[in-house]
Backbone atoms as SQL, in Angstrom:
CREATE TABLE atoms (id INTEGER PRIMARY KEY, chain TEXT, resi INTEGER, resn TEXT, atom TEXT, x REAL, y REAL, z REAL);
INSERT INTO atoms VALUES
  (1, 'A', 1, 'UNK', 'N', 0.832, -1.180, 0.000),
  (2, 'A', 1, 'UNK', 'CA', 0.000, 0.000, 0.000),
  (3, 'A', 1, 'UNK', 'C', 0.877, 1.244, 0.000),
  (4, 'A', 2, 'UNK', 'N', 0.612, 2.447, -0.385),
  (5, 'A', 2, 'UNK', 'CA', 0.905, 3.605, -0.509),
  (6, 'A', 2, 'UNK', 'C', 0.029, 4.848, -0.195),
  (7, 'A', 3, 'UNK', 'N', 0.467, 5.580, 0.536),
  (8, 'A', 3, 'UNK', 'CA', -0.585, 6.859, 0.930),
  (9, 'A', 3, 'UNK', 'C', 0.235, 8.134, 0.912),
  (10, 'A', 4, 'UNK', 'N', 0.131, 9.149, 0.382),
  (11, 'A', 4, 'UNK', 'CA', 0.512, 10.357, -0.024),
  (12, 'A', 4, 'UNK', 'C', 0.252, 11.166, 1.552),
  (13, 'A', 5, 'UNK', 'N', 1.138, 11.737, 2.123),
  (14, 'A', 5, 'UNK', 'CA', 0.632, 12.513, 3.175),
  (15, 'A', 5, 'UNK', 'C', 1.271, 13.863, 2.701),
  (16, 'A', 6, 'UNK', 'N', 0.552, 15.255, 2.837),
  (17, 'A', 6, 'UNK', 'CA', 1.110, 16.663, 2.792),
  (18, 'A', 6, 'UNK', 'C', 1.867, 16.666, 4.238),
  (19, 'A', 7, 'UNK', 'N', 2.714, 18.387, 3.888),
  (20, 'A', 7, 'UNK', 'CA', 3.718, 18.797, 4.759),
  (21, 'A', 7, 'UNK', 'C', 2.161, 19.122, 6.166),
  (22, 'A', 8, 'UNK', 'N', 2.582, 18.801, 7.454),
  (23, 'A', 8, 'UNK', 'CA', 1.456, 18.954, 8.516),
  (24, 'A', 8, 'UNK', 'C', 2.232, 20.404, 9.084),
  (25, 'A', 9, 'UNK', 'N', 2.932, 21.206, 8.126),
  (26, 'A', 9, 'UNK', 'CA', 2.826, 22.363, 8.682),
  (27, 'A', 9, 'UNK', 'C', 2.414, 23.150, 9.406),
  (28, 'A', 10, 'UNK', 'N', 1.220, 23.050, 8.680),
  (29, 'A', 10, 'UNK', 'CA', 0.040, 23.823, 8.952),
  (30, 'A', 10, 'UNK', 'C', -0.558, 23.558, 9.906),
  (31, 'A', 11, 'UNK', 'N', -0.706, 22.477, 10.452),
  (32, 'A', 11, 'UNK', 'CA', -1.602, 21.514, 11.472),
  (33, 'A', 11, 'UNK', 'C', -0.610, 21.700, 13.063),
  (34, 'A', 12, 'UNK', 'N', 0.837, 21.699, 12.132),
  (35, 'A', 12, 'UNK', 'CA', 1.373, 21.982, 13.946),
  (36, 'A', 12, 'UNK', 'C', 1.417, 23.477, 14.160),
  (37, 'A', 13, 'UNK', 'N', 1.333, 24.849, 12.944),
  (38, 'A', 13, 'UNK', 'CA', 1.571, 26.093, 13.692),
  (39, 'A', 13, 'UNK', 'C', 0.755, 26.684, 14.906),
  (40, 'A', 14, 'UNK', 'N', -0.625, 26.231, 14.453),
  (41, 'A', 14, 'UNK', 'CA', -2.015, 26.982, 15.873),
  (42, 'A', 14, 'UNK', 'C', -1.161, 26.137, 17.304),
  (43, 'A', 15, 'UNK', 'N', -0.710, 25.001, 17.217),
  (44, 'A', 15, 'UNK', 'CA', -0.328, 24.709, 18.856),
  (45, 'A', 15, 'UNK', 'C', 1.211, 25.531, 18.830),
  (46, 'A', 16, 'UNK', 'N', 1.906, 25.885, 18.317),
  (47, 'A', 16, 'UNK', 'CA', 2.914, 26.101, 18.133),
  (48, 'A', 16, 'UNK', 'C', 3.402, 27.793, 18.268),
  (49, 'A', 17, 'UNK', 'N', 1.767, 28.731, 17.568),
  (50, 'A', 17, 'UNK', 'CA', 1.804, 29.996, 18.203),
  (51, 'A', 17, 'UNK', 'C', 1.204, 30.053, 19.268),
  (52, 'A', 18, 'UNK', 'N', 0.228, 29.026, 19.654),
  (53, 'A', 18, 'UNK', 'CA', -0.066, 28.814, 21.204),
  (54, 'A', 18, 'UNK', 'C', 0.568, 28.853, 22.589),
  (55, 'A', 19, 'UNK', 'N', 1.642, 28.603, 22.024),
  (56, 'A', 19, 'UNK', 'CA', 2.900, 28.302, 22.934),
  (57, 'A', 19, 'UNK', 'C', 3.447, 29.516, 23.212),
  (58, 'A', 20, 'UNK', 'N', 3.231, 30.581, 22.230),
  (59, 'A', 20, 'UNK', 'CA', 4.031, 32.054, 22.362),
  (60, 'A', 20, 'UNK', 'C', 5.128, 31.911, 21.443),
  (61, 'A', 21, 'UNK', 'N', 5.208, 31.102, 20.849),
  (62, 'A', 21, 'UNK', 'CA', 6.458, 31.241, 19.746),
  (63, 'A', 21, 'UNK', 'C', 5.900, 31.324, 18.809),
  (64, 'A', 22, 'UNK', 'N', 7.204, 31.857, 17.536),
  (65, 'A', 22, 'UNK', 'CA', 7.306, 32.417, 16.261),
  (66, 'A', 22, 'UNK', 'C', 7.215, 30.883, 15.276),
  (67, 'A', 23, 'UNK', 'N', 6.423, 31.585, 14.135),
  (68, 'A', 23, 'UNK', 'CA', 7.285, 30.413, 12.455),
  (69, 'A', 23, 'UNK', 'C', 8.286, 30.854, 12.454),
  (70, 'A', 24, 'UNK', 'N', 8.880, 31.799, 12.587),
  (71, 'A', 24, 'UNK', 'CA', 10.313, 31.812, 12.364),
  (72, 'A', 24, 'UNK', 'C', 11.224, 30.825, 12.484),
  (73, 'A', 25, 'UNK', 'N', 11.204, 30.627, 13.969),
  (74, 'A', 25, 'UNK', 'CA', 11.592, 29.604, 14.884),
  (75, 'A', 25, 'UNK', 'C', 11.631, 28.151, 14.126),
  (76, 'A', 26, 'UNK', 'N', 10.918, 28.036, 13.469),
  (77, 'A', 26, 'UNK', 'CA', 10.455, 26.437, 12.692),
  (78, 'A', 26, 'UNK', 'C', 11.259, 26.580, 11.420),
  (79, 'A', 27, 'UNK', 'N', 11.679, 27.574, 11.055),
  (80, 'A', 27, 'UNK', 'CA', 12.945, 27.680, 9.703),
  (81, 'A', 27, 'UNK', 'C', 13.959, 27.630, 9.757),
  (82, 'A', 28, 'UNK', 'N', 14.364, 27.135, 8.626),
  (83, 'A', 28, 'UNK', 'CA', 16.121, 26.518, 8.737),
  (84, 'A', 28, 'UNK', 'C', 16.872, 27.852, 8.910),
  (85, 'A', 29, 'UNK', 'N', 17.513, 28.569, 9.463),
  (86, 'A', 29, 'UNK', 'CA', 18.109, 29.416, 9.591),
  (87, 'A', 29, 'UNK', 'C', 19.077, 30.145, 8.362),
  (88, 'A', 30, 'UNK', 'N', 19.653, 28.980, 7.766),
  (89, 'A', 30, 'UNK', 'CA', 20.302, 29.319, 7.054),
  (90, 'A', 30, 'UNK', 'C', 19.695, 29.587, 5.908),
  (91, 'A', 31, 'UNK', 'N', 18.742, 28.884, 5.235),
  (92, 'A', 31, 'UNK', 'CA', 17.756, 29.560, 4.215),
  (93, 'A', 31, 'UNK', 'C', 16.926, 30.124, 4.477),
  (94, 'A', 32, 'UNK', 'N', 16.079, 30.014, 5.533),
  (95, 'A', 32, 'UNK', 'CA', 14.426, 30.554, 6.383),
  (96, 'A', 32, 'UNK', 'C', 13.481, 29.938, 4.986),
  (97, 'A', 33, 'UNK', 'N', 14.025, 29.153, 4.569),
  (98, 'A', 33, 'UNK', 'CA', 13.114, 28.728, 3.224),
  (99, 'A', 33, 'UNK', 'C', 12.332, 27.388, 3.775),
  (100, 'A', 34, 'UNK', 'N', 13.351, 26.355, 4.247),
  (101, 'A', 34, 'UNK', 'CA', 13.191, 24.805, 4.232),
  (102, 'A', 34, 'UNK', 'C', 12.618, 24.327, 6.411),
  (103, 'A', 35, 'UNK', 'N', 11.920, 23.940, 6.265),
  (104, 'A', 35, 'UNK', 'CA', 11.790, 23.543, 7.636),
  (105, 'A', 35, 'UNK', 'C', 13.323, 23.024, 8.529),
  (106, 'A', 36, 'UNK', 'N', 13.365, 23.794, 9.799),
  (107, 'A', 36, 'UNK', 'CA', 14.774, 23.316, 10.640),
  (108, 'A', 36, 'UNK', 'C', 14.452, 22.268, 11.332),
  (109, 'A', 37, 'UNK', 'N', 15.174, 22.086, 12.195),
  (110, 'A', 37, 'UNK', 'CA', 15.485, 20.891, 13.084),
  (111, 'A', 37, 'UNK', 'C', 14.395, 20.376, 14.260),
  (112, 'A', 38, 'UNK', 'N', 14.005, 21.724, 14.497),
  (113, 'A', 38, 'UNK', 'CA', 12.609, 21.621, 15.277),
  (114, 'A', 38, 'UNK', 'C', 11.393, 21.358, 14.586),
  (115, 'A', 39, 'UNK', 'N', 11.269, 21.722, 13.493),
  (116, 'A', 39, 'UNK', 'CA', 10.025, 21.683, 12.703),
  (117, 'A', 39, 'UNK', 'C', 9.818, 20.515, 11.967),
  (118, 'A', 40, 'UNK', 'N', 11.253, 19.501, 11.723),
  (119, 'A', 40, 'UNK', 'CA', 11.535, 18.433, 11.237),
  (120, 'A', 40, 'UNK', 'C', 11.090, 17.703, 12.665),
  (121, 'A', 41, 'UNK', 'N', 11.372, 17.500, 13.667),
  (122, 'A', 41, 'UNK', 'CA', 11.071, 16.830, 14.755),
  (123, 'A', 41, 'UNK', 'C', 9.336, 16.541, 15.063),
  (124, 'A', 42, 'UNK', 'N', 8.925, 18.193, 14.945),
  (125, 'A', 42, 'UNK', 'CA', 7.542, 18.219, 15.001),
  (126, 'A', 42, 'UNK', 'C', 6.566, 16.977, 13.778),
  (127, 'A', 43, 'UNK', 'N', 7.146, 17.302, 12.587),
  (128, 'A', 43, 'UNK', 'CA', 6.304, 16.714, 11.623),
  (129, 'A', 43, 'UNK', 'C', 6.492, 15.327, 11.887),
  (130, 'A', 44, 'UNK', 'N', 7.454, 14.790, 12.348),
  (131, 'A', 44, 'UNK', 'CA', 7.729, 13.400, 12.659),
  (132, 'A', 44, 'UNK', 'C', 6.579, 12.796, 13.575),
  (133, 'A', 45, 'UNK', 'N', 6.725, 13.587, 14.530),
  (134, 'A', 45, 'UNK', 'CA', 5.668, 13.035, 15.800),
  (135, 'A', 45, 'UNK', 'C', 4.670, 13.448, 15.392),
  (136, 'A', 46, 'UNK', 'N', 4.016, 14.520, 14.381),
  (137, 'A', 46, 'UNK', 'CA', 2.730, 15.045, 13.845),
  (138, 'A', 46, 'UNK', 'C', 2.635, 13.331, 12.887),
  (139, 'A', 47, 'UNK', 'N', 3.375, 13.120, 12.198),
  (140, 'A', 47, 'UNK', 'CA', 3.009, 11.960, 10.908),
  (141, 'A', 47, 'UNK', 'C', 2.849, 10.518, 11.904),
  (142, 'A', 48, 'UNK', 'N', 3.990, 10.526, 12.924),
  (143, 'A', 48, 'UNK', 'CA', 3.813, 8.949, 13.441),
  (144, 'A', 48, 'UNK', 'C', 2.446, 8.978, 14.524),
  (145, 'A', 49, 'UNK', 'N', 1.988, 9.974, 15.049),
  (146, 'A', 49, 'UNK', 'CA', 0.410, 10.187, 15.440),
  (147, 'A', 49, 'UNK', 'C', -0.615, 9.847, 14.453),
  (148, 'A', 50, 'UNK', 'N', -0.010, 10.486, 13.245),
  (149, 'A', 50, 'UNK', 'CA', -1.274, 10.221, 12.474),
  (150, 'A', 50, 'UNK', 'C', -1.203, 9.024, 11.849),
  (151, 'A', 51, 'UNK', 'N', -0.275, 8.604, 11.574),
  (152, 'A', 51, 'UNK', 'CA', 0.023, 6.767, 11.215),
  (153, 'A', 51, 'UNK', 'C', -0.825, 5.826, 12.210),
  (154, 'A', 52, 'UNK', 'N', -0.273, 6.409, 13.547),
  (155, 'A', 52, 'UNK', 'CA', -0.703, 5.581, 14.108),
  (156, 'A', 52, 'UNK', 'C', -2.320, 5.406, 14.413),
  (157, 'A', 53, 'UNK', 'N', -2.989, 6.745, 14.349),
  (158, 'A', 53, 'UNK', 'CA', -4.616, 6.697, 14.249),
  (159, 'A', 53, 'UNK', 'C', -5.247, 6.430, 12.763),
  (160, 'A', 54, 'UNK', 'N', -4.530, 6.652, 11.810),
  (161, 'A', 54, 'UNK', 'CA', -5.466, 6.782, 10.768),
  (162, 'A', 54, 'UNK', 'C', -4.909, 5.493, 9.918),
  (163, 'A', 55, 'UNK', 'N', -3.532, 5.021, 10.141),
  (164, 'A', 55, 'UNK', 'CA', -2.924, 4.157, 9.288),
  (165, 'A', 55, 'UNK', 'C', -2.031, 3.091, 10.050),
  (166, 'A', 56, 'UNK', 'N', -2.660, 2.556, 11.055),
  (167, 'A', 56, 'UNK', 'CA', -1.607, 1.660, 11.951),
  (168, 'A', 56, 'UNK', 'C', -1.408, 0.312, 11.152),
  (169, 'A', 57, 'UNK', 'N', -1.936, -0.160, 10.293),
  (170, 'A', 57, 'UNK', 'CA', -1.496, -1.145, 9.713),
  (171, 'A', 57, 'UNK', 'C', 0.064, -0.771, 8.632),
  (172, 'A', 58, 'UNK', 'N', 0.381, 0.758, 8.994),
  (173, 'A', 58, 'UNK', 'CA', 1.628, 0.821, 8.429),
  (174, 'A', 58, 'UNK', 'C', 2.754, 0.509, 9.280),
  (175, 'A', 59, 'UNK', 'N', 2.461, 0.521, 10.360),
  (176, 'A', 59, 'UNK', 'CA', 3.443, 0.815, 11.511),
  (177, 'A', 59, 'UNK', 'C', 3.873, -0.615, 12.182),
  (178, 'A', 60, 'UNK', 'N', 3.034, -1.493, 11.731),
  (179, 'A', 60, 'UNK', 'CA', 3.101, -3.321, 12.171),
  (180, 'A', 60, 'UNK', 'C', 3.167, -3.060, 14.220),
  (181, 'A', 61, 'UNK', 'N', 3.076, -4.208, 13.959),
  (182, 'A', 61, 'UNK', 'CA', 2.883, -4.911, 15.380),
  (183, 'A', 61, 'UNK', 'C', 4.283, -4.296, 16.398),
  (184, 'A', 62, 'UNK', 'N', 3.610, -3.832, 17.876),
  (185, 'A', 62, 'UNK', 'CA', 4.784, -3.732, 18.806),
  (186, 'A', 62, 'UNK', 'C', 5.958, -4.743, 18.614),
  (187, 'A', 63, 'UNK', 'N', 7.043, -4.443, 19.342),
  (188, 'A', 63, 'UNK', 'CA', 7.881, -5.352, 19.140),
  (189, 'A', 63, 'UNK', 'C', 7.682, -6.402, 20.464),
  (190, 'A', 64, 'UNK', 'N', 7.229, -7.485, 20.555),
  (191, 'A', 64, 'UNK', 'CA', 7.220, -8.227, 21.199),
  (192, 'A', 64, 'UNK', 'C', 8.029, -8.397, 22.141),
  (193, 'A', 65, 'UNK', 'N', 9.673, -8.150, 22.102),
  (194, 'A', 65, 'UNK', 'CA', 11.000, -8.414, 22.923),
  (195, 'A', 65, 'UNK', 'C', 11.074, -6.566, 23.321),
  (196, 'A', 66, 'UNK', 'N', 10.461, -5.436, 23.387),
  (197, 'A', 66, 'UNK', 'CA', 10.422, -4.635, 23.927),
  (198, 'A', 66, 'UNK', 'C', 10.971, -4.717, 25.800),
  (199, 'A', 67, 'UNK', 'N', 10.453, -5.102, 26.035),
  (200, 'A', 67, 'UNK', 'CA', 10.629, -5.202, 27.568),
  (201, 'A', 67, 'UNK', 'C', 11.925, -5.951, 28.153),
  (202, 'A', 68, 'UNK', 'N', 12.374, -7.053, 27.337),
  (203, 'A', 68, 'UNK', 'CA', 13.613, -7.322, 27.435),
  (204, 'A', 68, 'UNK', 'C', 14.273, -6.465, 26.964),
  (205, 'A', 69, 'UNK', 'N', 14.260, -5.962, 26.133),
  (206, 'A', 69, 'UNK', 'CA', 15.384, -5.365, 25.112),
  (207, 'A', 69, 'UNK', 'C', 15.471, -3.751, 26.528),
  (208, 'A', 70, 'UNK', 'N', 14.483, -3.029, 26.605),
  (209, 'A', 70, 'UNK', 'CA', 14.641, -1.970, 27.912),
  (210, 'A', 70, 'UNK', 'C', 15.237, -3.009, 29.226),
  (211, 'A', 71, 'UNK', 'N', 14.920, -4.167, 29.796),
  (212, 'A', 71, 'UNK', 'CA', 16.172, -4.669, 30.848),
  (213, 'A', 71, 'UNK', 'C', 17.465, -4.885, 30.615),
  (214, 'A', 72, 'UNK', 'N', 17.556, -4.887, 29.493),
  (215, 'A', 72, 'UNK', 'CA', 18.921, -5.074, 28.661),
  (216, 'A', 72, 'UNK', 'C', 19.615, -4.142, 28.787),
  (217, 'A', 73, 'UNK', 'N', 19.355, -2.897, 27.963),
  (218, 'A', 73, 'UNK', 'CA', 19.855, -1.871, 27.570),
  (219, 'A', 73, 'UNK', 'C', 19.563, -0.357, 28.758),
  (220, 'A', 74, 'UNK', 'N', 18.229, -0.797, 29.388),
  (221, 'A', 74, 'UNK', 'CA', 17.736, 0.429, 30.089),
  (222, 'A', 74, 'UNK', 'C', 17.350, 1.499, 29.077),
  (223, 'A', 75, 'UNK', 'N', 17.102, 3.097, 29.745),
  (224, 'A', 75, 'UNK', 'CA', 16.753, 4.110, 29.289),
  (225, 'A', 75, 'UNK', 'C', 18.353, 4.780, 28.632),
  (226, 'A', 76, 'UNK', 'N', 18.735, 4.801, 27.235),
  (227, 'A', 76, 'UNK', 'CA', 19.821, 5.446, 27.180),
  (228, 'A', 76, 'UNK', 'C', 18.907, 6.778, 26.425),
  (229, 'A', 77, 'UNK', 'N', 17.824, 7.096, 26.817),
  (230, 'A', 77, 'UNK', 'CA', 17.791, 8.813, 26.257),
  (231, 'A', 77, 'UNK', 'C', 17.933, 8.582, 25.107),
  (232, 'A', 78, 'UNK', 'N', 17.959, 7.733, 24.164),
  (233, 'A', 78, 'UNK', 'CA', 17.654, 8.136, 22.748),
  (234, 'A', 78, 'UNK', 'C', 16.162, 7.809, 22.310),
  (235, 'A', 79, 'UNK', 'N', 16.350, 7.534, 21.047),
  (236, 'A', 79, 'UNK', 'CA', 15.067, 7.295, 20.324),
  (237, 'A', 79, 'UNK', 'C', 15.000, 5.702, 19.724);
């Protein structure tokens, strides 16, 4: 299967001037053209939300060895 999703730009700025911050803030600095590092972060967790409500058969099954794999390794703060 294949599904086309747009940029959720738009969808994260209202919580985002909510907050008291700028679009600015959400542009690459060096161009102010291309979304930065924050705004790249945002759309991630904006798309894997919406995967996960609207399209979880993209996302497959938890990982079963989850819970070992955290006694194993613990919390190292990444992703």
């Amino acid at each position: 299967d294949l599904i086309s999703l747009s940029s959720p730009l738009l969808d994260i700025l209202p919580d985002w001037d909510a907050e008291g911050k700028t679009p600015a803030e959400l542009s690459e600095p060096v161009d102010g053209f291309h979304p930065g590092q924050i705004a790249q972060a945002l759309e991630a967790k904006w798309m894997y939300e919406h995967l996960e409500e609207a399209y979880p058969e993209f996302l497959g099954e938890v990982n079963p060895h989850n819970d070992d794999i955290q006694k194993v390794f613990g919390d190292q703060g990444g992703y």
